[in-house]
C-alpha positions as CSV (number, residue, x, y, z in Angstrom):
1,X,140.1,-32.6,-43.2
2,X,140.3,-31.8,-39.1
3,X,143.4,-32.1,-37.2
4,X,143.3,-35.5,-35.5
5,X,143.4,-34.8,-32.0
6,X,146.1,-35.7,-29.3
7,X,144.3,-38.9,-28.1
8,X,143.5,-39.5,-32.0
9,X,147.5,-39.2,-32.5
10,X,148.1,-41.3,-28.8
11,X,145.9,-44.3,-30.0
12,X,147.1,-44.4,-33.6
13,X,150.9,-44.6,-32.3
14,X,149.6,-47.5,-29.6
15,X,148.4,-49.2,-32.9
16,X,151.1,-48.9,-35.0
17,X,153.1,-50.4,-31.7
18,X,150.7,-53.1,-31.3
19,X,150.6,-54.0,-34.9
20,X,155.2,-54.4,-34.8
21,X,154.6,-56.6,-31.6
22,X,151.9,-58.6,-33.3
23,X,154.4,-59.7,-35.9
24,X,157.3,-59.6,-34.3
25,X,155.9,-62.5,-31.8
26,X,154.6,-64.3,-35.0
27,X,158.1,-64.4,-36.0
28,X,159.7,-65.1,-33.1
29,X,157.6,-68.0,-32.4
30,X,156.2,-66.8,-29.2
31,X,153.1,-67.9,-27.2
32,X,149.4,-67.6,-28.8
33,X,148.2,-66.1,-26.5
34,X,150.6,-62.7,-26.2
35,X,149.7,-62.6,-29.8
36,X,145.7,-62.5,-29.0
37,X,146.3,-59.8,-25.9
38,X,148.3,-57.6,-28.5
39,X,145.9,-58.3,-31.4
40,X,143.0,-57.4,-28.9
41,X,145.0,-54.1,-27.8
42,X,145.4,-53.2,-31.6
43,X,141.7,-53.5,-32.6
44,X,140.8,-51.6,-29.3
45,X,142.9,-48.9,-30.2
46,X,141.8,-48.4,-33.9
47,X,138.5,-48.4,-32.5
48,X,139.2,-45.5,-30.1
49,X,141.2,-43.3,-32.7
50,X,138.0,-43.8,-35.0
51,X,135.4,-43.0,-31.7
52,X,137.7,-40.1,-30.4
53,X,137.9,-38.3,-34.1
54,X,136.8,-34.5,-34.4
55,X,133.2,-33.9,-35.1
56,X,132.4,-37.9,-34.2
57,X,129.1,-37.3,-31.9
């Protein structure tokens, strides 16, 4: 298996981020629409670890 890159490393962190904001405004009871932005960030940033990964072309 290849080494994930540094952006591949960058974007899975954002996720992981995105992911603990996404709940943590769930639980807190906060606004709908942070929670779409933050789900929207999340989904954007899976998608670039997944485009960014070694030997994608």
């Amino acid at each position: 298996m290849a080494k994930p890159s540094g952006l591949q490393v960058r974007n899975i962190l954002a996720a992981v981020l995105m992911a603990a904001a996404f709940v943590w405004n769930l639980a807190i009871g906060g606004p709908w629409w942070v929670s779409a932005i933050v789900g929207v960030a999340f989904v954007l940033s899976i998608a670039s670890a997944v485009l960014n990964r070694p030997g994608a072309n």
